[in-house]
N, C-alpha and C positions, 0 to 999 in steps of 0.2 A: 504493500500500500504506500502510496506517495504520502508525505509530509504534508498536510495541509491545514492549518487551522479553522480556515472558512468551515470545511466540513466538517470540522469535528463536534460531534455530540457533548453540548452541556450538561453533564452530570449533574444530579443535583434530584432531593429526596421531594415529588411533587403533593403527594398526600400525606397525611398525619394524623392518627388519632388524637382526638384530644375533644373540645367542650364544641357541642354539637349546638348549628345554629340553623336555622330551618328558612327555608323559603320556597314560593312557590313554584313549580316548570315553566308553568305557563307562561308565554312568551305573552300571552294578552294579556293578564292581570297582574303581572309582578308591577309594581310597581317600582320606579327606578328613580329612590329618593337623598341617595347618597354620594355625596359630591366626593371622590377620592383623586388625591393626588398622583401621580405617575411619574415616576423616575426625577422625582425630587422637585418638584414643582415643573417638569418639562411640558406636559401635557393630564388635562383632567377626563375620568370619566365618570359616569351616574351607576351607581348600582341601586340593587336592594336594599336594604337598612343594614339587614344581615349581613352584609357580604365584610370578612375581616384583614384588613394589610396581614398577612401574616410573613415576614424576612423570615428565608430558610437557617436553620440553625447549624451554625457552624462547628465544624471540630475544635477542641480544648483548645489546641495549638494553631489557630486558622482564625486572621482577622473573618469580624462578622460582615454579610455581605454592604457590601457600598451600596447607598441608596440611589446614587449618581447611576448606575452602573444597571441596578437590576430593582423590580419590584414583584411582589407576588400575592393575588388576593386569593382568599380562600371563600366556597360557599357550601355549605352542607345542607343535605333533605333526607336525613335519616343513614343508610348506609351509602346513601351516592353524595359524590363528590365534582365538585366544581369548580376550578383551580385557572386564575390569569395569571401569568407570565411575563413580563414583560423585561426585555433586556433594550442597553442599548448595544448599536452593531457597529460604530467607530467608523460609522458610511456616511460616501455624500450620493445627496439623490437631486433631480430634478424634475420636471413638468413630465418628462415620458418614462415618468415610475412605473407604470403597468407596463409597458410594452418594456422596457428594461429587464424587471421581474419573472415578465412570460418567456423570455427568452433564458432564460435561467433551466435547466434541467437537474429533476428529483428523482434519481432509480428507481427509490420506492414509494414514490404520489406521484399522483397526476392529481393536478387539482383546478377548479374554475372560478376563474379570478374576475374581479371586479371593481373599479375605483367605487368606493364606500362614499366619499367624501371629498370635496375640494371645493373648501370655502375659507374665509380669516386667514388664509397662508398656509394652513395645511392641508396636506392631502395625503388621502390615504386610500392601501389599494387591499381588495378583502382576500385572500385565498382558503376557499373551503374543500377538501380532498373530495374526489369523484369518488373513493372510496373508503370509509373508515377501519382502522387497525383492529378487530375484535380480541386480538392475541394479545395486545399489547399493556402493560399495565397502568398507564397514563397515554388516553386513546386521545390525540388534537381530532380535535371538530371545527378548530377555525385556526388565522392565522392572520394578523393585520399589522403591513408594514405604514410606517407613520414618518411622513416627511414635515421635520417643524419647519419654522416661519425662517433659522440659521441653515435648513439645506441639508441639517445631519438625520439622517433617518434610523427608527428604532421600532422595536417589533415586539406584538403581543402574543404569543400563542396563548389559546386555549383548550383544555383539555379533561376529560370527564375520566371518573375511571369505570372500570368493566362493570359494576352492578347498575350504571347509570344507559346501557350502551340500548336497550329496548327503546329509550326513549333520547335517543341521538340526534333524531330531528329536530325535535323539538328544542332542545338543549343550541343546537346549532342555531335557532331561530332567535331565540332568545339570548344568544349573547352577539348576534349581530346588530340587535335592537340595542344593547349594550355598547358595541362599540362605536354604533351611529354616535351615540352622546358625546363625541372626543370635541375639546375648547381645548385651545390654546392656551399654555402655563408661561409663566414669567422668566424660566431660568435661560438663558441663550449659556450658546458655547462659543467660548471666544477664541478662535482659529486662528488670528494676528502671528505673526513673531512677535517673540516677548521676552521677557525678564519675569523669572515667577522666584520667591524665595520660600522654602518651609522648615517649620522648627523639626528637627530630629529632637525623637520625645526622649524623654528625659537626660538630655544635656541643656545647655547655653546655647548649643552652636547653631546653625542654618546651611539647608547646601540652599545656592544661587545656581537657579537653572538657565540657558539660553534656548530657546525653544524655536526650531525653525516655524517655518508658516505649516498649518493644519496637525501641528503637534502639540499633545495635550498629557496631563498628569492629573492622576487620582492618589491620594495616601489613605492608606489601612492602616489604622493601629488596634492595637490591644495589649494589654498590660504591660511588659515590656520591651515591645518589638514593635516596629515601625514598618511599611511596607509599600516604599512608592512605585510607580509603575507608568512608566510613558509608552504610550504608542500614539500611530498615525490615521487621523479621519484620510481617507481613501474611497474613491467611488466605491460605488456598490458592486459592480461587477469586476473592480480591481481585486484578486488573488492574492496579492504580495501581504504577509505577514511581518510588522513590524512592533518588535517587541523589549525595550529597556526595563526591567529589575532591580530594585536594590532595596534586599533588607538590611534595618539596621536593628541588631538586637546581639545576642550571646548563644546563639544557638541554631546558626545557619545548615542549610542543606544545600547540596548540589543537584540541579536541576538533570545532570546527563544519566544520572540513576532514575530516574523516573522516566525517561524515553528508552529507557535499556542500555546504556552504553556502560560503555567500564572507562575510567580513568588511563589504562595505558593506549585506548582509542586515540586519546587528544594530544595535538602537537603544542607545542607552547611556543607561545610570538609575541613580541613586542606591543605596547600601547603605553598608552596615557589616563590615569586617575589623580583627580586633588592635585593637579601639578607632579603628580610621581612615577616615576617607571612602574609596571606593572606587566606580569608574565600571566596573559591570556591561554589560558587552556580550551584550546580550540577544536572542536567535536565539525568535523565537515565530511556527511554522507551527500555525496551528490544524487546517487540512485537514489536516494529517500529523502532527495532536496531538503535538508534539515542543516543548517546551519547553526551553530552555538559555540560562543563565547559568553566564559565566567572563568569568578575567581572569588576566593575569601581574602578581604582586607584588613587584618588585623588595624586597630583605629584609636591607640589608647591617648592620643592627642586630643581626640573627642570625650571620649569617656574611659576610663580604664577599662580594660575587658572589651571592650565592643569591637565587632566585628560586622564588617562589611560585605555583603555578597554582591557582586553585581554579573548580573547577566544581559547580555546582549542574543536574541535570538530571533531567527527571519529563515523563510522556505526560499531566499534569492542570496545568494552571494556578497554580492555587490553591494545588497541594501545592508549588510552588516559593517562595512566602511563606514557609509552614514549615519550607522546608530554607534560605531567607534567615536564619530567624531561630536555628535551629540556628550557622549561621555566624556570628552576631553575638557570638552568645557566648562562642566561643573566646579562652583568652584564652594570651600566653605567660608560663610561669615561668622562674624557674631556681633 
């Protein structure tokens, strides 16, 4: 299998037992009284009363998920389940967002697509599968890409699970009537080149980032580890995978164990961090287009103990130069 991000499956747990909240099927009488936020003020929709933001809960060791980044509502009717999704996709879209999207190929959906919406600066384009997954344990019955007012586009799946699948249609009905309700939210993303600075938690210090144009940063923390993360907004139908890493905490992991590689894989090359030499352990499978550069930085000028991972990782060659030189520029204040 090729290295690809775009394809890859979001892991992530979509159902949950836990305190049960009820509401109607029916796509005519629910009433949809609930103003809820989306991806951090980006865009609003209306649900039921009942319907609850529920963030998936993360591992001990795993900042909790960024609100920036992803949202998830939950809706319960006894043992069926009713579950929105929404992430953002670090895309730019324009005016031929459907014909963009239909030109997209799914192995396993075929689906019929429809712009939902296009009014106030958004637009949005519905995809409902010609046929639904019965096997599957979180079965999508919808799917609505959402182009805000800044151009960056972001995506809701919805998804029912298997006791709910008798009544598919309906269900599918009903949250199209739900995703009609989309208003525009206040937050823009500011794609500019720029100067960003953030505090590394618990020190004094600050990195000073340079940010080319359409490059953007999110930080996770949790207790005492820090976790920022740059990548690039890229059309929608652009492939290329751009990815900068760096945890700051006492207890770092190396990325090329979790794609299967062993350390004596990587050849070690020259670069630039904080102004200082540093020997890049470099993972370059071209048949599996995967690309990766990292390393641990020990950092006791920052904090004693602390240590620095940074990774640099891209399915193209080339774009790992330009996320090298991203990193070279980093500088820290205080």
């Amino acid at each position: 299998m090729k290295f690809s991000i775009k394809s890859a499956t979001l892991l992530f747990v979509i159902f949950f037992t836990g305190k049960q909240v009820v509401f109607s099927q029916s796509e005519d009488t629910t009433k949809l009284e609930k103003n809820i936020s989306i991806l951090h003020n980006k865009f609003f929709l209306d649900f039921p009363a009942t319907a609850v933001v529920s963030p998936r809960v993360a591992d001990i060791m795993a900042a909790d998920p960024n609100e920036n980044r992803e949202t998830r509502i939950i809706m319960d009717n006894g043992n069926i389940k009713l579950v929105f999704f929404a992430q953002e996709l670090y895309a730019l879209g324009g005016k031929t967002l459907l014909e963009d999207i239909s030109r997209e190929t799914e192995p396993d959906f075929n689906f019929h697509r429809k712009t939902l919406s296009d009014n106030d600066s958004l637009l949005t384009v519905l995809s409902t599968p010609s046929r639904f997954d019965s096997t599957a344990n979180a079965i999508l019955i919808n799917s609505l890409l959402i182009k805000s007012p800044d151009n960056t586009v972001s995506r809701i799946d919805v998804y029912i699970n298997p006791e709910a699948y008798s009544l598919k249609d309906e269900y599918a009905r009903l949250t199209e009537n739900i995703l009609k309700t989309i208003s525009k939210g206040t937050r823009r993303v500011n794609l500019d080149a720029k100067e960003e600075s953030y505090k590394i938690l618990g020190t004094d210090s600050k990195f000073l980032f340079k940010l080319p144009k359409n490059y953007f940063i999110t930080l996770d923390e949790k207790y005492d580890f820090g976790v920022f993360k740059l990548n690039k907004y890229k059309n929608l139908s652009d492939t290329t995978y751009t990815s900068i890493t760096i945890y700051t905490g006492h207890y770092p992991t190396y990325f090329h164990k979790e794609y299967g590689y062993t350390e004596d894989k990587a050849v070690k090359v020259k670069g630039l961090f904080l102004q200082n030499s540093i020997d890049w352990l470099y993972f370059r499978d071209d048949a599996q287009n995967f690309y990766l550069k990292e390393q641990f930085v020990p950092s006791d000028g920052i904090e004693k103990g602390l240590i620095l991972h940074v990774a640099l990782l891209s399915n193209k060659k080339e774009v790992t130069e330009e996320l090298a030189k991203i990193v070279e520029s980093i500088k820290i204040i205080r």
